[in-house]
C-alpha positions as CSV (number, residue, x, y, z in Angstrom):
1,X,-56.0,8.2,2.3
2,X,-54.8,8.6,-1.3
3,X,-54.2,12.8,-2.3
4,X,-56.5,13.1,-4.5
5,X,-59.3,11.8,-1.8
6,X,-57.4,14.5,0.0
7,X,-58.4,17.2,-2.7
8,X,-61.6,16.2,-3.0
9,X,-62.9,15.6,1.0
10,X,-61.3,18.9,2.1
11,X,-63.2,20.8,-0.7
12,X,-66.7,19.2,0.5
13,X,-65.5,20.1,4.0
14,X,-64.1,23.8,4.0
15,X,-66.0,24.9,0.6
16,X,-66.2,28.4,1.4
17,X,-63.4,28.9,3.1
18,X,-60.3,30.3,1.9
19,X,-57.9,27.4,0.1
20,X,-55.6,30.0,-1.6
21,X,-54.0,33.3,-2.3
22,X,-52.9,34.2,-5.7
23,X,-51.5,37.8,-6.5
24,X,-53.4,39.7,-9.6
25,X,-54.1,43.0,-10.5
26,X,-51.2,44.0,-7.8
27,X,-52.9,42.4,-4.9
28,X,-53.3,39.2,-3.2
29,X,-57.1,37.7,-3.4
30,X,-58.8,34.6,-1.6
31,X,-59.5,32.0,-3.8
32,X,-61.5,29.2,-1.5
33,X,-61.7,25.8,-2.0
34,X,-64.8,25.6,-3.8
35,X,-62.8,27.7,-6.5
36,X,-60.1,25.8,-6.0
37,X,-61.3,22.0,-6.6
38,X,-63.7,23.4,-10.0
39,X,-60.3,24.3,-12.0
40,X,-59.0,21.3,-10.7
41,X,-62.0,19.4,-11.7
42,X,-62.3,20.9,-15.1
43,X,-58.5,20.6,-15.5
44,X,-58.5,16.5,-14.6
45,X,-61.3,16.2,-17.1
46,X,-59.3,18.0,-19.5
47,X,-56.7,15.3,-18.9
48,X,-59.0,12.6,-19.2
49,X,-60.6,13.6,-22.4
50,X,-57.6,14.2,-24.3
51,X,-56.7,10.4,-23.3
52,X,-55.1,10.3,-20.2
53,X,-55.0,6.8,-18.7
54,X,-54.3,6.0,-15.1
55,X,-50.2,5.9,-14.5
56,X,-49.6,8.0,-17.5
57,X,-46.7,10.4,-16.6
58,X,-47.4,14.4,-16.8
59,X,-44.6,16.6,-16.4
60,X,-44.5,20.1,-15.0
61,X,-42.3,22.5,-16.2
62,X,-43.2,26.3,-14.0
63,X,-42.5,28.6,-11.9
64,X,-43.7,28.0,-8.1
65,X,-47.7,29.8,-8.4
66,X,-51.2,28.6,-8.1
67,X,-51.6,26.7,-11.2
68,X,-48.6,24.6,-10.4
69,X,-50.3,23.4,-6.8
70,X,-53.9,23.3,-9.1
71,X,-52.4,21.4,-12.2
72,X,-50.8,18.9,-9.8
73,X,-53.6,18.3,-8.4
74,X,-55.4,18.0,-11.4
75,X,-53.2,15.2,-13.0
76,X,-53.2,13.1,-9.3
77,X,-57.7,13.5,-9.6
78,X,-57.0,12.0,-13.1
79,X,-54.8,9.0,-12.1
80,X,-51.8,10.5,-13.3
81,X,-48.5,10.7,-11.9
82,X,-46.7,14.2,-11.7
83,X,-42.7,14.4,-12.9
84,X,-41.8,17.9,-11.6
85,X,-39.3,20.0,-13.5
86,X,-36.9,22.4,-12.4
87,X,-37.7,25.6,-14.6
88,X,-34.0,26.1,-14.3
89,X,-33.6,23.5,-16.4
90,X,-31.3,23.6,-19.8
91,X,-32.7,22.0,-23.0
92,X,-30.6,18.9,-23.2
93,X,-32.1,18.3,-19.4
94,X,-35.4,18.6,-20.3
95,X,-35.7,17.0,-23.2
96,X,-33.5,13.5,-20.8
97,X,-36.2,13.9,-18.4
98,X,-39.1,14.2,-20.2
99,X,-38.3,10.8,-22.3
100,X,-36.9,8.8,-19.6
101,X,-40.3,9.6,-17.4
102,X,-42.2,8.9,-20.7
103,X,-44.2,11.9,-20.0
104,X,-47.4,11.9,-22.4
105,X,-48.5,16.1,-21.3
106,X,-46.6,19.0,-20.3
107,X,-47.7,21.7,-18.3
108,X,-45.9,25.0,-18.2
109,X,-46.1,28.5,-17.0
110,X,-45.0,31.5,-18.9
111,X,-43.5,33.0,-22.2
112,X,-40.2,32.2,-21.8
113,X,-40.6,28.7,-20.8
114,X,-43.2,28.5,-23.4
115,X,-40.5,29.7,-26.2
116,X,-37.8,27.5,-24.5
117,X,-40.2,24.4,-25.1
118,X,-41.2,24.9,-28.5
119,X,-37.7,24.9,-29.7
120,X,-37.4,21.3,-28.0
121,X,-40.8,19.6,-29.0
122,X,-40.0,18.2,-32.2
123,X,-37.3,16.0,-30.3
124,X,-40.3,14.7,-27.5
125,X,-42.6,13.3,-30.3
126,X,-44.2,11.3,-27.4
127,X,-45.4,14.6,-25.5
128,X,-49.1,15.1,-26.9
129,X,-50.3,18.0,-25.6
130,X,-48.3,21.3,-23.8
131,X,-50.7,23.2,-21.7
132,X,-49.5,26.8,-20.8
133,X,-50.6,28.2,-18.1
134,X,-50.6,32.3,-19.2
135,X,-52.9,32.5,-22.5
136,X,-51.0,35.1,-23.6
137,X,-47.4,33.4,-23.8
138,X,-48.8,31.3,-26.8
139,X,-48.3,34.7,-29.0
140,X,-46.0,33.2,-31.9
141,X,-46.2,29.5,-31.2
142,X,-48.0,27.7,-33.7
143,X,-47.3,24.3,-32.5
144,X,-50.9,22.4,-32.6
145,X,-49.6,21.0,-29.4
146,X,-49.8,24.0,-27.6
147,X,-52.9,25.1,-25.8
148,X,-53.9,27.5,-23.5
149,X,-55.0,26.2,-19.6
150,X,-58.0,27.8,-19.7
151,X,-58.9,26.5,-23.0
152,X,-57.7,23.0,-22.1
153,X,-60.1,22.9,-18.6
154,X,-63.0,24.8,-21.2
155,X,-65.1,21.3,-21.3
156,X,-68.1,19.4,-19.7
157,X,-66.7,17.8,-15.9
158,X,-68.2,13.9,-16.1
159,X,-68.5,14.2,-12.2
160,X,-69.0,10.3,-11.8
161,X,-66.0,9.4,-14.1
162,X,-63.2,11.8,-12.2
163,X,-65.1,9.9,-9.0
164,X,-64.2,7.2,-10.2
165,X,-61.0,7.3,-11.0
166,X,-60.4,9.3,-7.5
167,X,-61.7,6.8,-5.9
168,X,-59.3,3.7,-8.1
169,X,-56.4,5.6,-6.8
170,X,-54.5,3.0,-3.8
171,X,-52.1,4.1,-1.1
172,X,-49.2,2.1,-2.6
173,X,-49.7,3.6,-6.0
174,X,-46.9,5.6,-7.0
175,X,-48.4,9.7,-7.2
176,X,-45.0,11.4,-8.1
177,X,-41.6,10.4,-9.8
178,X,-39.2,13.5,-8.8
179,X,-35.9,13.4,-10.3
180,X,-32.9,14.3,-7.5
181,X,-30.8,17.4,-8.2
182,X,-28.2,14.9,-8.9
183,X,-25.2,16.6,-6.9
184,X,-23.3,13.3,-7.7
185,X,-24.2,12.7,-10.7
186,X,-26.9,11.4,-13.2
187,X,-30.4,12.1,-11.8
188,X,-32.4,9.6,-10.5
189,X,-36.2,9.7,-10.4
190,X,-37.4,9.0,-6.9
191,X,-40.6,7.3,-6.8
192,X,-43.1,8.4,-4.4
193,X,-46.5,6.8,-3.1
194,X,-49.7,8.4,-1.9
195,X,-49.0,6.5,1.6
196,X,-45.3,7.9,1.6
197,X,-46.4,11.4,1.1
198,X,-49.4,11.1,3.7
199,X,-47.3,9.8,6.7
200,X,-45.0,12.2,6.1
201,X,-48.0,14.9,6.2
202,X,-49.2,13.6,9.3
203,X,-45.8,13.1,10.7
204,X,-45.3,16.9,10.2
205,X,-48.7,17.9,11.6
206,X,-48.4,16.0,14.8
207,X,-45.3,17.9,15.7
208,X,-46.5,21.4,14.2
209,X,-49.6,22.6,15.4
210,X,-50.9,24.1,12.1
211,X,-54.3,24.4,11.2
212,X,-57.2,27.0,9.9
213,X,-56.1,30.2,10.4
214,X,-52.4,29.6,9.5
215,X,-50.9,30.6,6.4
216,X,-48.1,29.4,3.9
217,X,-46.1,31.7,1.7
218,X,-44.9,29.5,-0.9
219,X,-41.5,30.7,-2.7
220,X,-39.6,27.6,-3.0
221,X,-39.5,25.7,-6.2
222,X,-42.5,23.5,-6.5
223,X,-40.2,20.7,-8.0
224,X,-38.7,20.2,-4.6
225,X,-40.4,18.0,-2.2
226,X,-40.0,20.0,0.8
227,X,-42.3,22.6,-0.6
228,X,-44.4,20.1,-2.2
229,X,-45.0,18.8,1.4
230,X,-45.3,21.7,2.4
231,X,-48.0,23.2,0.4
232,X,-49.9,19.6,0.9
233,X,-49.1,19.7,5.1
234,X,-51.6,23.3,4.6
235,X,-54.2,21.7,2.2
236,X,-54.8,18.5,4.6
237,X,-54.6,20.5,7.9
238,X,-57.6,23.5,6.5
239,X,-54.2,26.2,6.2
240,X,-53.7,28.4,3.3
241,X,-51.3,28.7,1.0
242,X,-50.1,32.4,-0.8
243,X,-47.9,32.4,-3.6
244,X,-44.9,34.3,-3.9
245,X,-44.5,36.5,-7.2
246,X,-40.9,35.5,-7.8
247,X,-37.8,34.3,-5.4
248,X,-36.7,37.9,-5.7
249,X,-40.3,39.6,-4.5
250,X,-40.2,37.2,-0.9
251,X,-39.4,40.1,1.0
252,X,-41.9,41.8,0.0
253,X,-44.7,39.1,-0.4
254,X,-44.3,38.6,3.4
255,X,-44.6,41.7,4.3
256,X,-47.8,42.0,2.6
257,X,-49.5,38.6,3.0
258,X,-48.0,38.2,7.3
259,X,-47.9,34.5,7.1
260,X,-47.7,32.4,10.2
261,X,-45.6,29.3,8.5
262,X,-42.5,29.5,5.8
263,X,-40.4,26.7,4.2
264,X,-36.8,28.2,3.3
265,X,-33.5,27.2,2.8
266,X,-30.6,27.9,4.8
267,X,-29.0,30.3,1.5
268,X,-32.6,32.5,1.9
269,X,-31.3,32.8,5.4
270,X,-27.9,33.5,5.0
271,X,-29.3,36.3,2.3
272,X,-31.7,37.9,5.1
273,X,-28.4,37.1,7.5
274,X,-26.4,39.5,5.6
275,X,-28.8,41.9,4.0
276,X,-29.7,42.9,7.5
277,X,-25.6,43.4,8.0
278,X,-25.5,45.4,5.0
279,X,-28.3,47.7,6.6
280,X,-27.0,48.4,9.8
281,X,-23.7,48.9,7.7
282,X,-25.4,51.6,5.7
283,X,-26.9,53.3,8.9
284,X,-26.0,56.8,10.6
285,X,-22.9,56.1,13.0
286,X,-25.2,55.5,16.5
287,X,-27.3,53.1,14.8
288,X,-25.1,51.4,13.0
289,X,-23.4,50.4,16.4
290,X,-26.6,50.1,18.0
291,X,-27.2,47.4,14.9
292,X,-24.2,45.4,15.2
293,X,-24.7,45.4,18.6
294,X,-28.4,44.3,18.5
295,X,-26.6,41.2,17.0
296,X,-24.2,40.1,18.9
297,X,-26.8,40.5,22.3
298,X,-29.0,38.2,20.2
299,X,-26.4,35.9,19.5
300,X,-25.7,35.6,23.4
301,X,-29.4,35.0,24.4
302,X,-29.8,32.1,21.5
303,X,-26.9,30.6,23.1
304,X,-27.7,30.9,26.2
305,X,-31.6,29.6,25.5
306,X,-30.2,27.0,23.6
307,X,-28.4,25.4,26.0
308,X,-30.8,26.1,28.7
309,X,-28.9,28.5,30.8
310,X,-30.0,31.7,32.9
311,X,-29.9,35.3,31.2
312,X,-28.0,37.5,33.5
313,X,-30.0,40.6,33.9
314,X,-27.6,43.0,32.6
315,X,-28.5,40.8,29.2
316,X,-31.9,40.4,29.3
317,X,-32.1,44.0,29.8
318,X,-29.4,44.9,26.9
319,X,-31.8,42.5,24.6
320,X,-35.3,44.0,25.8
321,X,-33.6,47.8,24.5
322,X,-32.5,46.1,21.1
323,X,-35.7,44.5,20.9
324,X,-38.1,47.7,20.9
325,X,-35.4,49.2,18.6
326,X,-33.9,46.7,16.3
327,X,-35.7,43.1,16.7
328,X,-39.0,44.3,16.0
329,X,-38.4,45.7,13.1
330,X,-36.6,42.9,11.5
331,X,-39.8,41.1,12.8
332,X,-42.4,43.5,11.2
333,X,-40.5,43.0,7.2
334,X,-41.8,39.2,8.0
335,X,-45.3,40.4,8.1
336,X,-45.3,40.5,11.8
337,X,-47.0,36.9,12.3
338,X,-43.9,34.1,11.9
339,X,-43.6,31.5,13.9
340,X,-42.8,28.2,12.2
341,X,-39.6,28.6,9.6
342,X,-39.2,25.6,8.3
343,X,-35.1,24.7,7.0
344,X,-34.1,22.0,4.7
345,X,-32.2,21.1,1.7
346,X,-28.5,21.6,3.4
347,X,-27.2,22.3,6.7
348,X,-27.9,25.5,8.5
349,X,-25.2,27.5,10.3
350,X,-25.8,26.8,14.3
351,X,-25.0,31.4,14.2
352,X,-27.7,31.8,11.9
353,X,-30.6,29.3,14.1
354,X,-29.6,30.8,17.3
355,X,-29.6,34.6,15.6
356,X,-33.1,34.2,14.5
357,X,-34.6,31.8,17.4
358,X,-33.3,34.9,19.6
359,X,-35.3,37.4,18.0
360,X,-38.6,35.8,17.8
361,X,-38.5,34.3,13.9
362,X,-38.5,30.6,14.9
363,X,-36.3,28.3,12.4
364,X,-36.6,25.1,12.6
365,X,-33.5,23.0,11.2
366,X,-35.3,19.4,9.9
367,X,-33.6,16.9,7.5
368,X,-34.1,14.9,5.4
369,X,-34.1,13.7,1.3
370,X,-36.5,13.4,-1.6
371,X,-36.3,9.3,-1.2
372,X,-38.0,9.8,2.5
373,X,-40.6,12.0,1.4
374,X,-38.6,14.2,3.2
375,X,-38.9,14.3,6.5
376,X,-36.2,12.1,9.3
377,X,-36.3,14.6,11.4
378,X,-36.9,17.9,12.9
379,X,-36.5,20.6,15.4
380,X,-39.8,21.4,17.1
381,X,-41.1,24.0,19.2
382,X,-40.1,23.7,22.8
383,X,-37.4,21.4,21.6
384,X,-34.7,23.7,19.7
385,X,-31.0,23.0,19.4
386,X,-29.0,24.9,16.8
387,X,-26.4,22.7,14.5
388,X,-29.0,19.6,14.9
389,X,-31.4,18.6,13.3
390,X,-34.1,17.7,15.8
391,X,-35.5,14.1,16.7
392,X,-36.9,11.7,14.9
393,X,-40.6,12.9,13.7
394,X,-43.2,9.9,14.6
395,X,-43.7,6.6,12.6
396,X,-39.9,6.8,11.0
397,X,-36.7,4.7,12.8
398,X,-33.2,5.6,12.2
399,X,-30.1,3.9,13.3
400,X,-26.7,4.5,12.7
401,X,-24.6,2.2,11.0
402,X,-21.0,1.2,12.1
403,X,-19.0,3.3,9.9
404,X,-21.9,6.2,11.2
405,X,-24.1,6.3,8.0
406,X,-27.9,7.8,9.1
407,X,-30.2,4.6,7.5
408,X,-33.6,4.6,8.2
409,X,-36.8,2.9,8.0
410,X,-40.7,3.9,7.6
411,X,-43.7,4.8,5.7
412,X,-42.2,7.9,4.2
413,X,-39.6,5.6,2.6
414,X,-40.0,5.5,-1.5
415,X,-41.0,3.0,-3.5
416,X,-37.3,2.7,-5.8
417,X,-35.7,4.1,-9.0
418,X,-38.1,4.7,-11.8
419,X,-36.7,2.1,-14.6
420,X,-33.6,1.2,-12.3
421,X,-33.9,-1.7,-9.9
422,X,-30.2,-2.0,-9.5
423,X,-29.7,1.7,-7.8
424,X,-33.0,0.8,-5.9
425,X,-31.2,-2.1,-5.0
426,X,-28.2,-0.2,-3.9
427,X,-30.0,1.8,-1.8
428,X,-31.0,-0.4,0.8
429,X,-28.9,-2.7,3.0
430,X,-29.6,-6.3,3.1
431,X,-31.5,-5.8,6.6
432,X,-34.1,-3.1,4.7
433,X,-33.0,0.1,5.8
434,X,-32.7,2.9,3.5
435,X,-28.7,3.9,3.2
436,X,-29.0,8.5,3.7
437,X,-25.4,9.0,2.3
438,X,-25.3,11.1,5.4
439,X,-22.8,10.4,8.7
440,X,-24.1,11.8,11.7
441,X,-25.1,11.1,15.5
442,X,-27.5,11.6,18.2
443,X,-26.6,14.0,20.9
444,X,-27.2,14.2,24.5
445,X,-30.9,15.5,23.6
446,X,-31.4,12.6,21.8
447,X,-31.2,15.0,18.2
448,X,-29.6,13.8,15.1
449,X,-26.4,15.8,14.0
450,X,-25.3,15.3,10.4
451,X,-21.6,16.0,10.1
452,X,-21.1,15.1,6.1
453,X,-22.4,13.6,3.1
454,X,-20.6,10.3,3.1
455,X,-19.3,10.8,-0.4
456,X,-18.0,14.3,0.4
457,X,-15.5,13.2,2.9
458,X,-12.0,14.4,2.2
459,X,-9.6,12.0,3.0
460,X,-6.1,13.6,3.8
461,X,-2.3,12.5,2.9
462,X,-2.3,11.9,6.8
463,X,-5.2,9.9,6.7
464,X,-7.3,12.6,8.3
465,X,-11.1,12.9,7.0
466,X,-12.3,16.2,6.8
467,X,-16.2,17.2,6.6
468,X,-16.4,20.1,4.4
469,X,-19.8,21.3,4.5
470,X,-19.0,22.1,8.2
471,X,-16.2,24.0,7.4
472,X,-17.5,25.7,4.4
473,X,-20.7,27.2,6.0
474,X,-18.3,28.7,8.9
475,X,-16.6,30.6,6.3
476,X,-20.5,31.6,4.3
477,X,-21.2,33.3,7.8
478,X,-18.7,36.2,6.6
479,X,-20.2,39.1,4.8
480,X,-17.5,38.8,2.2
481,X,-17.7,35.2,1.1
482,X,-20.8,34.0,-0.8
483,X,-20.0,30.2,-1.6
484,X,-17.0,28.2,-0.8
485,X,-15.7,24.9,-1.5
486,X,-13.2,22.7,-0.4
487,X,-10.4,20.6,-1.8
488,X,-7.6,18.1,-0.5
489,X,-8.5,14.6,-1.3
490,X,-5.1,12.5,-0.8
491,X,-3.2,16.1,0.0
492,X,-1.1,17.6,2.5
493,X,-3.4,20.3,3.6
494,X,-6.6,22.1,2.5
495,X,-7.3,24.4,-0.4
496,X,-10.6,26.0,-1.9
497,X,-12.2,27.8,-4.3
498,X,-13.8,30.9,-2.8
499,X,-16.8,32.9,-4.8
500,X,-16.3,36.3,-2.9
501,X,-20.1,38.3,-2.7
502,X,-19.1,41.1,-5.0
503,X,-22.0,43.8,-3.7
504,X,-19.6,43.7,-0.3
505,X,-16.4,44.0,-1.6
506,X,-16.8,46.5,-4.3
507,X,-18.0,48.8,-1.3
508,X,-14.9,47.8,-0.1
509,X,-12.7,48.4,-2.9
510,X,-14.3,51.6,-3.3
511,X,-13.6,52.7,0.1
512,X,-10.1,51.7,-0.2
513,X,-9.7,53.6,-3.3
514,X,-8.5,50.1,-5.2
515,X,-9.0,50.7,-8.7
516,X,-10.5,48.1,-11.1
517,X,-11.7,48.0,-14.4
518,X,-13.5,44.1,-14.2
519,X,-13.8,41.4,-11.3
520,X,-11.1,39.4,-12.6
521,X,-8.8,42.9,-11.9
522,X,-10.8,42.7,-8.8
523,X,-10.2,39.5,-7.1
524,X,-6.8,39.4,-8.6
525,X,-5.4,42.6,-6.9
526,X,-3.2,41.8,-3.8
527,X,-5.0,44.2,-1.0
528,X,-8.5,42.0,-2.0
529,X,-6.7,38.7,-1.8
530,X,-5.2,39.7,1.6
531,X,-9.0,40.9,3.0
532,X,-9.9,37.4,2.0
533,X,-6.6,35.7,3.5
534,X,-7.6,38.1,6.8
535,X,-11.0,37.0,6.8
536,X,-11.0,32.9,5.7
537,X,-8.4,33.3,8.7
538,X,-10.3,35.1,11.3
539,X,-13.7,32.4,10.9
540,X,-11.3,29.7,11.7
541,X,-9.8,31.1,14.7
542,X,-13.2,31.6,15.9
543,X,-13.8,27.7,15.5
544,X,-12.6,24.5,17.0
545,X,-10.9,23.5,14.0
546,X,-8.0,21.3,14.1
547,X,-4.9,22.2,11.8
548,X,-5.5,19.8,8.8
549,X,-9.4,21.1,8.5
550,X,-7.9,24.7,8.4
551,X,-7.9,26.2,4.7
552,X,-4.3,27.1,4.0
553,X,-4.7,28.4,0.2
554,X,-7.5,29.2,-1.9
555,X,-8.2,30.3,-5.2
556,X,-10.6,33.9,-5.8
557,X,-12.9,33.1,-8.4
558,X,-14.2,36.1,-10.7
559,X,-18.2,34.5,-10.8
560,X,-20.4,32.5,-9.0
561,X,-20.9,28.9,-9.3
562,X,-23.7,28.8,-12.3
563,X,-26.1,26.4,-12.8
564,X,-26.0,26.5,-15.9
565,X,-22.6,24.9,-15.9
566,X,-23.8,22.1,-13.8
567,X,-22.0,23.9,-10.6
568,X,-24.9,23.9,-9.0
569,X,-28.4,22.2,-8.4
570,X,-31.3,24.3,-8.5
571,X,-31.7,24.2,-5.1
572,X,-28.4,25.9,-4.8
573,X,-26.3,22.8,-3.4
574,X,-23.0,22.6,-4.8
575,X,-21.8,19.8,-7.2
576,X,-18.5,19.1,-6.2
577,X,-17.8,16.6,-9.2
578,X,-18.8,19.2,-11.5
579,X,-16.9,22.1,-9.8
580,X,-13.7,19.6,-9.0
581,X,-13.4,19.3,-12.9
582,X,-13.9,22.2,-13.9
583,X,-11.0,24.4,-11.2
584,X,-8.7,21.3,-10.8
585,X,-5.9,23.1,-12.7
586,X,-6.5,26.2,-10.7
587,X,-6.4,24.3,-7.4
588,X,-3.5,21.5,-8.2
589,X,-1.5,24.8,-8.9
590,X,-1.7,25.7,-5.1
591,X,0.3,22.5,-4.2
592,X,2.6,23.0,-6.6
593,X,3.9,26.4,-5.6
594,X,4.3,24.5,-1.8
């Protein structure tokens, strides 16, 4: 099975039926998959008569919405090979990826990505053709490169000659060259096959029972390969998929489309974590207690389910109350109808699992990386422990190695380094198996815990190694600390740069009656540093920390990490290089004053 045989056997299957839902005119409507596979078709012969070979790179550039799922399926029924591009992108990063993938078309989404290629497409000669997506964002372009989707996909579909090349398509060929986030520096682009994808598909499928009647909101980027699979996991198994408007508009997209299955990543949760804080926060005095309350019952019964103890009675009554009152609410802003949450892209705080697996809004942790197409592994329904990561999903083997690096072997494994055989090389040991970067181990429930990327150790002036991610998302867990990182490579104890969340404490400085003029008066005055000291000191006492993990100094930074500065990918991961470059002045200065 190849994906665009995928494309084309479901739309023969499930014709009428409903493929996807797309937002217009201010309300969501069914679009089914005989609508579906026609603006594919017409877009792939597009493709094909403007001289599209087979293996030719096409590039994506867009939002996540309909088109992008459509136009990737499009260039795959045309023999193409999709580069996904991070809207987020700067110029100088577009412009690297789009002539190191060799990309002959583009396809992009709105005005303002529209505008922000024009002003690079004399510098990609080799890009022949931009198709944009919205007619109306080619207003002041006159580029004869540029053209409108609909005026692209406007000509005569050779049904026998987009068979044909459907049906040319093999397993092994690569269908997708997705360049990583590059947290450690220089992207690479991961090379995917239509078998890799597939496996992974059906790994996920025979663990998750999805299938018609199930639907997908789809808010994660489109470049990243966990919604990728996702979105393909709902097209093989006869779900559908609904768009989100914007990253900012999931809230209210789920409230209005109830979908069954979400993919998110842990910073979504940590968002919903805290904005349902902030709401009890804002409440009349008995709710607000009943709230904060609600929560801490919750947490109790996710432990206690977790590990498969008894609820006392006193409990299970005490969470039957908040769930009438609180739970089902929180339930209801999800649409109602959630019960797969999918979690990748960076660990997710064991608190925030067992809050949500308490009150009926199912997360399940997985893991895994672009080069395994992703999934390793993944919690699963009936089989839920929080701080893991699950088992190993079916047809994939993982051992550890002796210094406890996660390798791994299987189907889902990628193909190598587009154009760079001695990182592919790199990448593998000399028995085969694919080298994660990650340390972890298997529990007593046979699930994998990660503990740290491998390169992200900190290595103390003891000798002690120190896994910061750990560390850091205990402190993220406090509704006054957006993003932390740590720092003490070769050092006698731990320092970090803390990016307070500045909605929480200018409530605070208000009701303290601190004056300030600008954040950097803000985080510089001494009663806001010593809220931070009391709370960075608090979340470790509530941990098993030992000393030398403990942050003993930190610096208060006046902004968040920006990724347009390179501080961050654009699936929110931190770049620790980057970051470490940037602050190392402002953190060396904490050693120096003892």
């Amino acid at each position: 099975m190849t994906l665009p045989k995928l494309f084309r056997d479901r739309a023969s299957m499930w014709s009428d039926k409903t493929c996807v839902k797309v937002k217009r005119e201010g309300k969501y409507r069914d679009a089914s998959w005989k609508t579906f596979y026609e603006e594919v078709s017409a877009t792939a012969a597009g493709l094909m008569n403007a001289g599209l070979s087979p293996g030719d790179r096409v590039a994506i550039l867009s939002h996540t919405r309909y088109e992008w799922s459509m136009s990737d399926a499009a260039i795959l029924s045309a023999g193409g090979i999709t580069v996904p591009l991070y809207p987020s992108l700067t110029k100088p990063e577009i412009v690297s990826l789009l002539r190191r993938s060799g990309s002959r078309y583009l396809f992009t989404s709105d005005a303002e990505l529209a505008k922000l290629v024009a002003g690079l497409i004399d510098e990609v000669e080799f890009v022949e053709k931009v198709i944009v997506f919205e007619e109306g964002a080619l207003e002041g372009i006159s580029s004869k490169k540029f053209v409108s989707l609909k005026s692209f996909s406007s000509g005569k579909v050779d049904r026998a000659r987009l068979d044909a090349r459907i049906d040319a398509a093999k397993e092994e060929d690569v269908f997708t060259i997705i360049f990583t986030s590059g947290t450690t520096g220089e992207p690479k682009g991961v090379m995917l096959t239509h078998r890799n994808m597939i496996s992974n598909v059906e790994a996920a499928l025979s663990i998750f029972d999805i299938g018609p009647g199930d639907l997908h909101l789809s808010h994660l980027p489109l470049a990243h390969v966990l919604e990728r699979l996702g979105c393909y996991v709902m097209f093989y198994s006869g779900a559908a998929v609904a768009y989100a408007e914007h990253i900012n508009k999931v809230a209210d997209n789920m409230a209005e489309v109830a979908p069954t299955i979400s993919v998110s990543v842990p910073r979504i949760f940590e968002k919903i974590y805290a904005g349902i804080q902030a709401k009890a926060l804002e409440a009349p005095f008995l709710t607000r207690q009943l709230a904060f309350r609600a929560i801490k019952v919750a947490q109790k019964v996710g432990q206690r389910r977790d590990s498969d103890q008894k609820i006392p009675a006193h409990l299970s009554w005490q969470f039957a109350i908040a769930d009438k009152l609180i739970y089902s609410k929180i339930r209801q802003k999800f649409g109602g109808r959630i019960r797969i949450f999918v979690s990748g892209g960076a660990p997710l705080a064991p608190e925030l699992a067992l809050f949500f697996n308490a009150i009926g809004i199912p997360v399940f942790e997985g893991y895994g990386l672009t080069e395994t197409s992703p999934i390793i592994s993944a919690n699963v329904p009936g089989n839920q422990h929080a701080g893991s990561v699950g088992n190993i999903v079916p047809g994939v083997q993982c051992r550890i190695a002796p210094d406890g690096e996660i390798t791994v072997k299987g189907p889902n494994v990628f193909k190598g380094y587009y154009q760079d055989e001695a990182a592919t090389k790199a990448a593998f040991d000399e028995d085969g198996w694919f080298l994660t970067g990650d340390i972890g181990r298997f529990d007593q429930y046979g699930c994998l815990r990660i503990t740290d990327r491998k390169k992200d150790l900190i290595v103390t002036a003891g000798g002690k190694k120190v896994a910061p991610q750990k560390i850091e998302n205990i402190l993220k867990l406090d509704k006054f600390i957006e993003e932390v990182m740590l720092y003490g490579e070769s050092k006698k104890f731990m320092t970090a740069l803390v990016v307070p969340d500045f909605a929480w404490l200018e409530k605070y400085a208000a009701y303290k009656k601190i004056p300030w003029t600008s954040r950097t008066d803000l985080v510089a005055d001494p009663k806001i540093i010593d809220l931070i000291t009391r709370r960075i000191e608090r979340a470790q006492a509530g941990t098993h920390l030992a000393s030398y993990e403990s942050i003993k100094k930190f610096v208060l930074l006046d902004h968040s990490f920006s990724q347009h500065e390179g501080e961050v990918t654009p699936t929110l991961k931190i770049r620790r290089k980057n970051i470490t470059e940037r602050y190392k002045p402002l953190l060396e200065k904490l050693y120096e004053e003892g």
